[in-house]
N, C-alpha and C positions, 0 to 999 in steps of 0.2 A: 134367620132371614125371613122377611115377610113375603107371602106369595106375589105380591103385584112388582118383588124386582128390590131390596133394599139399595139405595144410592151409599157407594162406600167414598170417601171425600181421601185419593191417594195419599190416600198414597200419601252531644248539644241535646234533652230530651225535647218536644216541640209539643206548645201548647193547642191546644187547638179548641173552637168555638163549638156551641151546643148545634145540634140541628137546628135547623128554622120552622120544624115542622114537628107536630108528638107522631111517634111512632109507638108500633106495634111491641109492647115487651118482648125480649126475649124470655123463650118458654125454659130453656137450659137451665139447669146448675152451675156450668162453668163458664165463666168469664171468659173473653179474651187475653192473652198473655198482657201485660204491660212493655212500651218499649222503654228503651235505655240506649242512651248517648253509644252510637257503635262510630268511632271516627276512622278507622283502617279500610282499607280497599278489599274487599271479601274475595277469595282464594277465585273464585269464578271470574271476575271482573278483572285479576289479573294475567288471568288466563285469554280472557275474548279481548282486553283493551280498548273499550267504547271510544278513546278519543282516534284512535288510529279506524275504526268503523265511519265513526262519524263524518268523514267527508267524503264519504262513500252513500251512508243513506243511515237516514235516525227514525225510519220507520213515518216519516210525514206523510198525511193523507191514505193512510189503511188503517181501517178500524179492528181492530180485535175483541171480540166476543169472550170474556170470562165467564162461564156458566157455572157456580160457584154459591158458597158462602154473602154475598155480596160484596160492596166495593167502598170503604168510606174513604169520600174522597175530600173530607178533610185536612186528612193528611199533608202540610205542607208541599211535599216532593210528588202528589199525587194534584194539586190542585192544579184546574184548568183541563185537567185530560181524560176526565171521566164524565160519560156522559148520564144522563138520568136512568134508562135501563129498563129492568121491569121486574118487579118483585111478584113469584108466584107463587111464595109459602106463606105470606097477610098481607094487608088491605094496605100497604103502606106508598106512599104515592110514587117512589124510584127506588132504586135497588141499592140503595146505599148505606142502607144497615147491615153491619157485621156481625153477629154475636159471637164469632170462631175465629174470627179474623184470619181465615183461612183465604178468601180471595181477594183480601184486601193484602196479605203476600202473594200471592199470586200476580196481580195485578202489578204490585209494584216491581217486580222483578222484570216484565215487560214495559213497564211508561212512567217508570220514578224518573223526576226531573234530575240532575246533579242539583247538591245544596252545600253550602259550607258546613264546614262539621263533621263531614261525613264520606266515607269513600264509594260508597252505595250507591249505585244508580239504576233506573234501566236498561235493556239494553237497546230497547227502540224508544227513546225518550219523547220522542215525536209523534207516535202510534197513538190513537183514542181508543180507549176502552169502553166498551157497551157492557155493561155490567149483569147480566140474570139470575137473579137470587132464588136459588133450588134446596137450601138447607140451612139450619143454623150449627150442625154438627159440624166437629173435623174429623170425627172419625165416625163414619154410620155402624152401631154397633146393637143387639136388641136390646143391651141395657143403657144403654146411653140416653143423658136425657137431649130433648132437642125435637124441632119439628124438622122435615123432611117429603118432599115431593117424592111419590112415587114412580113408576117408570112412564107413564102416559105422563106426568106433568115434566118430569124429563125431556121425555119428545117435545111436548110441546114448545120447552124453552130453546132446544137446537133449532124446530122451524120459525121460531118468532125472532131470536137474531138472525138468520139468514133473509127473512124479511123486511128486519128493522136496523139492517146497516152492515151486518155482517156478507152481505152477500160480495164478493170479488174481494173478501180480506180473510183473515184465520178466525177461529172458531178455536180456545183452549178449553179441555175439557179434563179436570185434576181432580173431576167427579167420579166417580165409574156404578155399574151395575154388575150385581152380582151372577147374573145367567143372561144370555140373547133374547131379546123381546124383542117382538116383530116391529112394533110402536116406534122406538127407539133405532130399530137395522134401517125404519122407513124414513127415519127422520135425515139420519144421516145421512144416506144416500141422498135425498133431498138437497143437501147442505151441500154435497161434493156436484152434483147437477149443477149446485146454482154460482162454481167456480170457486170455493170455500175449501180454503185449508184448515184440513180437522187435525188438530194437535189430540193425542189422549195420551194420561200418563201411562203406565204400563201396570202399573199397582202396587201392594206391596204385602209382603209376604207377612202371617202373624203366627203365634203358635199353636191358635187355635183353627185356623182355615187358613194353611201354607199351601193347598191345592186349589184356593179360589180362581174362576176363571175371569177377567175381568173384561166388560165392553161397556165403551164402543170399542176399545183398544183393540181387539180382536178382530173387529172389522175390516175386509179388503177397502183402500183407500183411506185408509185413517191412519197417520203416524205415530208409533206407538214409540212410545219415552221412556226408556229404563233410568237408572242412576248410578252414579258413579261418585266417588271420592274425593277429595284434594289431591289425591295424590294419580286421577286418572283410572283409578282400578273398580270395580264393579261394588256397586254399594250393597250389602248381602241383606236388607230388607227389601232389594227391589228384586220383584217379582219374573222369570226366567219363562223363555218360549221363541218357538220360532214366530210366532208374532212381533218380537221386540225389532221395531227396524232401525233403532239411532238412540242411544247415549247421552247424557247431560249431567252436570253436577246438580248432585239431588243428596250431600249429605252436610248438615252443618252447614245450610245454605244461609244468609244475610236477607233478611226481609222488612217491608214497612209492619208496623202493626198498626191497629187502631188506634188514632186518635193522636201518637205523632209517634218518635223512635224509631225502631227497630228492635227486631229478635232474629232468634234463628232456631231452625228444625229442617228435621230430615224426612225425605219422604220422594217417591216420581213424581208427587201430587207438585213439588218444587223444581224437578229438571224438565216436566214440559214447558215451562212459560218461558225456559230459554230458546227452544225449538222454537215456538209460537212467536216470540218474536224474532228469531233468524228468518222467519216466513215472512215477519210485517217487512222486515228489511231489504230483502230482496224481492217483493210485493210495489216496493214505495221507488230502487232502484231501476226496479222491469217491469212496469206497470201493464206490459201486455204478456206478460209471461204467464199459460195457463195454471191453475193450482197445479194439477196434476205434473208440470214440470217444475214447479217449483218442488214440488216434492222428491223428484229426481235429482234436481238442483244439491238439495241438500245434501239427501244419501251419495251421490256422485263426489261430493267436496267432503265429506265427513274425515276426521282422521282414522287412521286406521284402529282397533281393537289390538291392545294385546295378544298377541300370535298372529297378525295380519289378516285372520280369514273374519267371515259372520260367522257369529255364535248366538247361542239364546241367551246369551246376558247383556252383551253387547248393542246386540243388530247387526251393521255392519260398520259401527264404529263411534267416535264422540263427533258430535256435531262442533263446525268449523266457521263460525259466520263471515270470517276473514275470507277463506277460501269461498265461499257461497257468492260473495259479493265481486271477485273479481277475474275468477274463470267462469267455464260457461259450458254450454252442453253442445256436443258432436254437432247434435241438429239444431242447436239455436243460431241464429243468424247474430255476424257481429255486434258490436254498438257502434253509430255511424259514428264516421270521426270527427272531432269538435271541425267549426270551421276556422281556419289559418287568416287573420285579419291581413288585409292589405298593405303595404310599408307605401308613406308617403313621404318623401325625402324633398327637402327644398332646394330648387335649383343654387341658389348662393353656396349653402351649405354642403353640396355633393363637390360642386366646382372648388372649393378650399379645399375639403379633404384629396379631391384629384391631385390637385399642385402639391401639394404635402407629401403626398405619396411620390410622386414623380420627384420631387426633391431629394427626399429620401435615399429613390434607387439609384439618381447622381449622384447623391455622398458617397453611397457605398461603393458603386463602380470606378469614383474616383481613389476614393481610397484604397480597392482590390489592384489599381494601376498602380497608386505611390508603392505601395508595401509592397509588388513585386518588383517595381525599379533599386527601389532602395538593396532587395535584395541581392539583383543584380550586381549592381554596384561593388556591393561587398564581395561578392565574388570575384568581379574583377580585380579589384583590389587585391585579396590577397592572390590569384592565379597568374596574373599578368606579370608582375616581374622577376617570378622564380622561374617564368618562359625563358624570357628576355635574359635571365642570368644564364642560363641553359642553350639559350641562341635556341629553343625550344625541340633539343633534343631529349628523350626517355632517360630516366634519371638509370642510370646503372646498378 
């Protein structure tokens, strides 16, 4: 690891057009994956259900800050929702080069539009993305090839989204740093001041540094992301501590790639962007809800951990956007109740149905009259002249 803090990156095919601008090569070896036609609904997506979210809140109007790989937003399912951003590993004019394609999954896992073809979507479809381009690695490694910002240019891209749009939305950060740096503890704090929900992934564990400590995740006020399964169980590359405060599918996760498709890979670096957008969502739904309760918001609604209690793999559970969206906190105040429109009835029309009615309770009083006469009747009928045979004495 480099002393200034290495940044470790956690943790139908669609064609798509050239830039409209020459950009800066990528200095890497390796290419971004290629995607490939995925048309099935991904295990996550069946789990959270975006159409049953959706008229709830799609994340409209909160911007979420990727600080990342960049963001091409090329990408069919990603066009319209990514804004220009700000590249601070070359001179390129927005942050919309990928070489890792690492936050161009990210990205779309939070604000991919639904598209035919394809069961993939995000989960705040509505949420804008500010894209900060801090690496071209996915994995920061000292033999890896690839450029990468240090820990001060790190800082520097937490305070430049919370000043350039991120401020009063989340802030996803699937980046991390290998030891605490004061640069980067001051940034954050900064972000969480300026009413910023800071998503971090939680890291992820390797065989050659299985005891790395990762931040900001480690950070008071930072929500730290572990991973978990298809099948809801603890994903065993994601990194363990009582830092960990909340849970997401982070294995064999469904993502955009550059340039159109999809792939899929494992890592926290993929179960934060669900947090981060369960934040845009209840962000967009509670628009005066302070971060700092949303963040409560969540852990409060999360489902529970395997054995019920918090653990260091877990937190204190899998995060629940369903629940997040439609209970509430002890001390939040209700939501006021819709208002009840006025019934205007026209006098002709109330006047028929009066008579109608009033007819009605004549038929039926008449008919409770026939149908106890008749009954009568019959009784007389048969009672009255076994009397009269009797001279109406007690039959012996």
């Amino acid at each position: 690891m480099v002393a200034a803090g290495a940044l470790v990156v956690g943790c139908v095919p669609f064609v798509s057009a050239a830039p409209a601008y020459a950009v800066v090569p990528c200095s890497g070896q390796q290419a971004p994956p290629l995607g490939t036609a995925m048309p099935d609904v991904p295990y996550p997506l069946l789990r959270y259900a975006p159409d049953r979210l959706a008229p709830l809140s799609t994340g409209r109007g909160v911007t979420v800050a990727v600080i990342d790989s960049g963001v091409d937003d090329r990408h069919p399912q990603l066009r319209g929702r990514v804004l220009p951003g700000r590249d601070l590993l070359a001179s390129n004019p927005d942050a919309k080069q990928d070489c890792a394609g690492h936050g161009t999954g990210v990205a779309s896992i939070i604000a991919a539009q639904p598209a035919d073809g394809t069961g993939f979507r995000g989960l705040a479809p509505s949420a804008t993305v500010l894209p900060v381009r801090v690496t071209e690695r996915k994995e920061i490694e000292e033999d890896n090839p690839g450029r990468y910002v240090g820990s001060d240019g790190f800082a520097e891209a937490i305070r430049w989204a919370v000043r350039n749009g991120a401020r009063g939305g989340v802030i996803n950060l699937s980046v991390s740093l290998n030891r605490d740096v004061p640069a980067v503890r001051s940034a954050v704090d900064f972000a969480l001041a300026n009413d910023v929900v800071v998503v971090a992934a939680a890291g992820n564990a390797s065989a050659t540094d299985a005891a790395k400590e990762p931040y900001p995740a480690r950070y008071d006020g930072v929500l730290a992301v572990g991973a978990v399964d298809a099948n809801g169980l603890w994903a065993d590359f994601s990194l363990t501590g009582d830092y960990v405060d909340v849970a997401a599918p982070g294995s064999q996760v469904t993502m955009a790639a550059v340039g159109g498709g999809h792939v899929q890979d494992s890592g926290t670096s993929f179960a934060a962007p669900y947090v981060a957008a369960t934040a845009a969502l209840i962000r967009a739904r509670y628009p005066d809800l302070p971060a700092k309760d949303v963040v409560k918001l969540i852990l409060a609604t999360a489902d529970p951990a395997p054995g019920g209690n918090r653990s260091d793999k877990y937190g204190i559970g899998i995060v629940n956007p369903y629940r997040a969206l439609t209970e509430r906190l002890a001390d939040q105040p209700p939501r006021a109740p819709q208002p009840v429109a006025a019934e205007h009835t026209d006098p002709a029309t109330q006047a028929l149905t009066d008579r109608r009615d009033a007819a009605r309770d004549r038929a039926l009083l008449v008919g409770v009259i026939g149908l106890g006469a008749a009954i009568l009747a019959v009784g007389l009928g048969l009672i009255l002249p076994r009397g009269l045979r009797r001279r109406w004495r007690p039959a012996a």
